[in-house]
N, C-alpha and C positions, 0 to 999 in steps of 0.2 A: 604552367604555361606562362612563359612570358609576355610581358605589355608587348612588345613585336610582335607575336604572335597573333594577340588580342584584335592590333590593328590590321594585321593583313587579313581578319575576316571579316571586321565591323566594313572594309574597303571592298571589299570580295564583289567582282563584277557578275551577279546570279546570272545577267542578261547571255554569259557565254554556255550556260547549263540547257540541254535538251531536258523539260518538264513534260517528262514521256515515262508511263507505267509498260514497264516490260518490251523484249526486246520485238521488231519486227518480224511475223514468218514468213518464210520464203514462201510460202504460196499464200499468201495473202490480196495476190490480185485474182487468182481461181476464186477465191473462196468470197468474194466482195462481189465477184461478176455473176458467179452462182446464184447469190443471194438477190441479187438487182432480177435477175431471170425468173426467179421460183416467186418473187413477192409481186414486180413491178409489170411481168412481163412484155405483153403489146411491144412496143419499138426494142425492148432489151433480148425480144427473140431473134431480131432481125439482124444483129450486129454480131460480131465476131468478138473475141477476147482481145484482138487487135486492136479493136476500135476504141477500147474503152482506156480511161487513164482513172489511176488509182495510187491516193500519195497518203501519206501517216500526217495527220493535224495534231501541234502539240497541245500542251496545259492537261489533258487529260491522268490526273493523278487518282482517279481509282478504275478507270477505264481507257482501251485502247481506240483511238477514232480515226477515222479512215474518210477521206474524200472520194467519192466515186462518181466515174462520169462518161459521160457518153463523147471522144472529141470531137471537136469544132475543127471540120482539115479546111483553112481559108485556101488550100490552094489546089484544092481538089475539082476538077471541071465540073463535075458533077453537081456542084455549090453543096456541097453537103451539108453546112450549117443551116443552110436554107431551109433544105428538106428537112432535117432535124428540126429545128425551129417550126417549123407546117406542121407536121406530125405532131408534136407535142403540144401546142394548140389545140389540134383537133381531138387529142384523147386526153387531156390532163394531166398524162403521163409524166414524173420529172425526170430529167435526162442527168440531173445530177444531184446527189445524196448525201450524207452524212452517214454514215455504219459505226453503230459502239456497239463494240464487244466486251461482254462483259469479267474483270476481274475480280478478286474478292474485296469485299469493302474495307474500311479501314473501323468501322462501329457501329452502331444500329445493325449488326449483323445476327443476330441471335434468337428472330423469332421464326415462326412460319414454320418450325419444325424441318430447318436446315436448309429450306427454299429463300435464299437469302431475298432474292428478287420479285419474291411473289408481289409484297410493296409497291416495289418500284413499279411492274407493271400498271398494277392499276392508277396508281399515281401518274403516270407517264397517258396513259389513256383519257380522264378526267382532263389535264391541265393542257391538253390537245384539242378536246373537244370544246373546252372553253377561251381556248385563243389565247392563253396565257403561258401554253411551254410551245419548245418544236409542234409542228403537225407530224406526225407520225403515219410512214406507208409500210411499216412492216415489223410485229414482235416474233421474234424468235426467240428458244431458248437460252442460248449464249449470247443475246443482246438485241437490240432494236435497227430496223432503217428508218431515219427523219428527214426532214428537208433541212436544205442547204443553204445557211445564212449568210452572206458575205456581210461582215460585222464588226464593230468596234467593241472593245469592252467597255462596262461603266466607270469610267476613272474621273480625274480632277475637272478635264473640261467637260466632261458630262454632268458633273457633279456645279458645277458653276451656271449650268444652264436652266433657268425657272421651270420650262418647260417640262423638262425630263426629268427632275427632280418630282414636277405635281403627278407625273404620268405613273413614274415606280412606285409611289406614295399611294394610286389608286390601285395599283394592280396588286400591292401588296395587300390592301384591304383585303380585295378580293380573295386573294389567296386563305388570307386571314377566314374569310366568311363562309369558306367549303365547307361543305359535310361531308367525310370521306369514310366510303365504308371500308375503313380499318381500325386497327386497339388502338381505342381512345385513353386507354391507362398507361401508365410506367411511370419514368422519370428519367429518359436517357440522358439529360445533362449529368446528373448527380450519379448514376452509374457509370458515365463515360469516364468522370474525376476518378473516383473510385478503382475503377477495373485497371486503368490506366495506372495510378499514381502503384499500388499491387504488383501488377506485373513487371514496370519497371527495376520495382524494389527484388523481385526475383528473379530477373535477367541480368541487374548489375548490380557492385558494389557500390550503390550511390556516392555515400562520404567519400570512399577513395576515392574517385571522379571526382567529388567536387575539389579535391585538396589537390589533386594533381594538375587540375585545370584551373587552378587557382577560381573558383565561382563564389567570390567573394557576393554577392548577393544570395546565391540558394545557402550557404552557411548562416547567413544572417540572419537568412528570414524561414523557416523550417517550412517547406512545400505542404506539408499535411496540415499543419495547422493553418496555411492560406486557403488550402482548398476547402478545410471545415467554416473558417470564415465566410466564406464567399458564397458558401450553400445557406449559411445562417440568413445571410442578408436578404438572397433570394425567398426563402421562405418567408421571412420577413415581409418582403416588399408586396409578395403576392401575386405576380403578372398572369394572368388568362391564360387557363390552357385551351390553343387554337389547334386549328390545322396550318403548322407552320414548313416552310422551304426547309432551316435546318443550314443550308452552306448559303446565303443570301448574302453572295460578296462579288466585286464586281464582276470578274471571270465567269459569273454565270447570268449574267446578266447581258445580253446580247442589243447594241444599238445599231442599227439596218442605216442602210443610205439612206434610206425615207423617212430616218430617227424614229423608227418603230421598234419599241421595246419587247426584246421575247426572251422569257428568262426558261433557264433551263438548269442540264443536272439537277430534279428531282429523285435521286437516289435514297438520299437520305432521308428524304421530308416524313416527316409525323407529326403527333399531337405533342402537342410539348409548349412552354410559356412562350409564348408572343414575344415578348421582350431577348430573345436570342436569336430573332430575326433583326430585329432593331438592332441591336448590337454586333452581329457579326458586318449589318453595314456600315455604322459609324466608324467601326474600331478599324476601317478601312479610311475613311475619308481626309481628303486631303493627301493619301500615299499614291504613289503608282505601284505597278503590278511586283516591282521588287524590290520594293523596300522592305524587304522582312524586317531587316533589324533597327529602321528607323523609329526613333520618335516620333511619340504625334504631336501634333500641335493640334488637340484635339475643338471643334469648332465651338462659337461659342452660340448660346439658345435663341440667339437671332438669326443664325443662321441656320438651326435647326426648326425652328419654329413652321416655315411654311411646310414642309416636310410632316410636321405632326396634326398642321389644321388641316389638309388635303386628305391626311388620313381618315380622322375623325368626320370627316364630311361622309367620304366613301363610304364607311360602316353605317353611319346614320340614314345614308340611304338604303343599304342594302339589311340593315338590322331595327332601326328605327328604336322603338322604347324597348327592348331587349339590352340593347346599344347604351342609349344614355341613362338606365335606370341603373345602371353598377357603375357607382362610383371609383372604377378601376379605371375607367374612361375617360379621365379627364386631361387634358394639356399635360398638368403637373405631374401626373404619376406617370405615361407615358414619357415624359421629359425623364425623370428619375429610372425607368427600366431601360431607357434608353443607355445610359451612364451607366448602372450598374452590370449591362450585360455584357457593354463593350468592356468591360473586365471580363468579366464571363469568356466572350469570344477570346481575349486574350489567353486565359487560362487555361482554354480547351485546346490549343497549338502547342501551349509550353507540356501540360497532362502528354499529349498523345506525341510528343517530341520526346519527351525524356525517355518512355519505355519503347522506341523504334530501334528494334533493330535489321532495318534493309533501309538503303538510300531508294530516295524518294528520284533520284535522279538518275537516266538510264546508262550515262555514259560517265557515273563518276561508283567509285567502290565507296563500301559504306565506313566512315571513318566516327565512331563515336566520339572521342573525342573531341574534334571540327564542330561535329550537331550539338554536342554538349556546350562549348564555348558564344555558339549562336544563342542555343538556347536559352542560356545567362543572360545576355544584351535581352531577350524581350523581356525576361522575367526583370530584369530590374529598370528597365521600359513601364511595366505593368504596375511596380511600386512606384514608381514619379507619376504616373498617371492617377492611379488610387489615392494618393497626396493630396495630389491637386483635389480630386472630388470631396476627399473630407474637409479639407478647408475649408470648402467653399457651401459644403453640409448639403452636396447633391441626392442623396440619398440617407 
């Protein structure tokens, strides 16, 4: 692949791409209005299929989401919105919803004896009942009904704001501090590498990819031998195994007109090191929503730092001498899993990038090659970053 080539992807506008898993059904507003009917009932018996409006919400890349609602006719004499509005008062009912439907995952998909979602359920229930995901009006078996956030995502200027930085900082504890009854065993980072790097290798001819895409960084640097690296260091380091989110990036992180934070997409969440929650949100910070292939300019420990004593408060309230009697607790090593995981996070995009074969994109065909060339720019992203930490003897 040629340097032109190279450049018109490192340029490549993602903002014109639908971040949509699978195509639209055509009775998808039957099937949305049903659901509102048999879960919600009260005001959703009284309305027609007419009334209601039902549109496709994108970013959903392992599930499909659906807006549904009861309309607002302002020019109906009848003041319909009024009555709607009265009604819904009066029974708690909401008139408008959130529907995911569920597709197959993209990992952590392999326990529960084929029930991919059993997890998620009860995950999704727990993280409801504690004010810390969606509130939740309806599970069914091919997906959930939740309420309906009108919402920003967590990016740079949320990420600039004291406030909302200490607030995620707590609720992250908290997350942190569940006891969830599900397997407290495995090690899905180190399988994910693993299964991933495997499959790749027997769906493609890796080297020929690399040499035809000219991947002057995967030649360099041999994937297998990063990935045994970077599991060494983790065992090394040691981080808690909690009850962790798992995709804790900003897109599931939801900030309200009221800058009320409510983090969602617990799909994936399990037991697993603490420090790949840390990581998957640093290895974000400072980007907006599509920068895939940018550089970080990764922040520096002052401005990490309120971030990690808001955490350590949180636990200490909620865990107390449990909390500070393990020296895994402290500033410094929190600072260091933080670093090492935002590798980590990195490395679990480029793993599960290299062996994909379907576009992640609903309106573009899937070109390996293209994914391959992206792919390149983060892994040698991932080595200037790594650089920088050993220098600086982060970990």
């Amino acid at each position: 692949m040629s340097e032109n080539d190279r450049e018109t992807i490192e340029n490549f506008d993602f903002t014109t791409i639908k971040l949509e898993r699978g195509h639209t059904p055509n009775d998808i507003k039957d099937k949305c209005f049903g659901l509102c009917r048999d879960y919600l009932a009260d005001i959703w018996l009284n309305v027609t299929i007419d009334d209601v409006e039902v549109k496709r919400l994108s970013g959903g890349l392992t599930n499909q989401l659906y807006y549904c609602a009861i309309k607002r006719d302002n020019n109906n004499n009848n003041n319909n919105e009024e009555n709607i509005n009265d009604i819904n008062s009066k029974t708690n009912v909401p008139i408008e919803v959130a529907i995911r439907l569920y597709d197959s995952k993209h990992f952590n998909n392999h326990n529960n004896n084929g029930y991919e979602r059993l997890t998620d359920t009860v995950v999704a229930l727990i993280v409801s009942q504690n004010k810390l995901g969606p509130k939740l009006y309806g599970i069914f078996e091919q997906g959930q009904i939740q309420k309906y956030y009108k919402h920003r995502q967590f990016r740079e200027p949320e990420q600039n704001d004291p406030n909302l930085v200490c607030d995620l900082a707590t609720k992250l504890a908290q997350i942190h501090a569940m006891d969830v009854p599900i397997k407290k065993s495995g090690n899905w980072v180190f399988e994910t590498f693993d299964n991933s790097y495997d499959e790749a290798n027997r769906l493609f001819d890796l080297k020929s990819l690399y040499d035809e895409c000219n991947c002057q960084t995967f030649k360099a640097h041999d994937l297998n031998d990063e990935i045994q690296w970077i599991k060494d260091k983790i065992t090394e380091l040691d981080s808690p195994i909690v009850f962790t989110h798992v995709d804790f990036r900003g897109s599931n992180i939801m900030v309200t007109d009221e800058n009320d934070l409510i983090l969602c997409d617990f799909e994936y969440s399990c037991y697993g090191y603490r420090g790949y929650d840390f990581g998957t949100l640093f290895a974000e910070w400072g980007k907006n929503f599509f920068d895939f292939l940018k550089a970080q300019n990764f922040p520096n420990d002052n401005t990490i730092k309120p971030f990690i004593d808001v955490y350590i408060e949180e636990m200490i309230r909620l865990k107390g001498k449990t909390f500070t009697d393990d020296k895994r607790n402290t500033f410094e090593h929190i600072l260091k899993e933080i670093k090492l995981f935002t590798l980590a996070a990195n490395m679990f995009v480029i793993t599960l990038s290299i062996k994909s074969n379907e576009s992640v994109f609903v309106d573009r065909p899937f070109d390996k090659k293209l994914q391959l060339t992206g792919t390149e720019i983060i892994y040698k992203n991932y080595h200037q970053l790594k650089n920088q930490f050993i220098e600086s003897n982060a970990f």
